[in-house]
N, C-alpha and C positions, 0 to 999 in steps of 0.2 A: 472200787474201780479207780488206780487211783494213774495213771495214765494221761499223760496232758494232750488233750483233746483242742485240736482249732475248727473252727465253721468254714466257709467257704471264703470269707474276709479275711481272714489269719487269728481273728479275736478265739480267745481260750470260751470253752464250754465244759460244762461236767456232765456227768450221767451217775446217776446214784437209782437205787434200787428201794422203791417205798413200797416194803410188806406189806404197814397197815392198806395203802390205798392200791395194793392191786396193781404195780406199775413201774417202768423203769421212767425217772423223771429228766428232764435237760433241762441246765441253765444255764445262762449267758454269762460272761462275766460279772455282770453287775449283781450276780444271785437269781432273777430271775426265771421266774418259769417256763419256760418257752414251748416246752410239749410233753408228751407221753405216751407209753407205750403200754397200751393196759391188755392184763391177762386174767383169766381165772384157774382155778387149780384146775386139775385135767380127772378123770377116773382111776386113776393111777395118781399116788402123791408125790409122786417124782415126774408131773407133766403139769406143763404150762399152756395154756391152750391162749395166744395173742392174737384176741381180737379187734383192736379199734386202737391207731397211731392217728395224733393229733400232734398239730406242730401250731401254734398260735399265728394269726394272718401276719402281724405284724415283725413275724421273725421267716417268713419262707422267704427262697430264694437264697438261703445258707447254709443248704444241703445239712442240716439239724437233725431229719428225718431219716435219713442213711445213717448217720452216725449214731442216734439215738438204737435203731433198728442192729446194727452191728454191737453196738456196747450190751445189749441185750442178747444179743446169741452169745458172745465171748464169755458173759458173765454166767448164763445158762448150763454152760460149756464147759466152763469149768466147777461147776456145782453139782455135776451130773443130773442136771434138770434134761429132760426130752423135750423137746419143741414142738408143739400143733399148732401151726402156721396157719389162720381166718383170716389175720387181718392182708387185705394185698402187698402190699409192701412186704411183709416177714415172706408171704408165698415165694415172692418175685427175689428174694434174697437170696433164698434157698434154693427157688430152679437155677440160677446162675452160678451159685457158688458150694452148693449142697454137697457134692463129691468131697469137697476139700476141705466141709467144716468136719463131716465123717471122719475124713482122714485126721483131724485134729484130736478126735476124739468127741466130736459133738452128734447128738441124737437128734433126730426128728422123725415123724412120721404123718403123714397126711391127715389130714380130719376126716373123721366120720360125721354119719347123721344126729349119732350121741353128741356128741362134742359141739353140733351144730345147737343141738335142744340146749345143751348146760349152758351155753353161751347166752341163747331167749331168755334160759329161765331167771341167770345171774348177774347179767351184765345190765 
């Protein structure tokens, strides 16, 4: 994702994708880790099931979490990953803007009670 990315301050951020841990990461300029976006694989291997977005106390207030949440569907998106949206934030992304990521060519589809269990069992 290589996209130059500002917070709500103007300061640059990245968003990178960590396989090993399960998560799309943000950092601040300074390298920093400022939050994440964690997922587990889905029952289908082309599904991402996003349940739990953390943005660290001392980085909120710089809209990190919107961006973080976005760079995560974009990159999904264009990976042909399907999206099952737990976490509130990914929900709240998708009821807003869900028609349009469709039209991009992005997937999602609501969560089941499965998806809920893999989530207890994995996360």
């Amino acid at each position: 994702m290589s996209d130059t990315l500002k917070d709500s301050h103007g300061a640059e951020v990245t968003v990178d994708l960590d396989e090993a841990g399960q998560a799309y990461v943000i950092r601040v300029d300074s390298g920093q880790v400022a939050g994440r976006a964690h997922f587990i694989a889905g029952p289908d291997a082309t599904e991402r099931i996003f349940y739990h977005t953390v943005i660290d106390e001392e980085f909120s207030g710089r809209g990190l979490s919107s961006t973080l949440v976005a760079q995560a569907l974009t990159d999904s998106r264009q990976k042909g990953i399907t999206v099952v949206p737990v976490c509130p934030l990914f929900v709240k992304k998708l009821q807003q803007t869900g028609d349009d990521y469709r039209s991009e060519g992005g997937q999602f589809r609501n969560a089941t009670t499965t998806d809920f269990d893999l989530v207890k069992r994995n996360a």
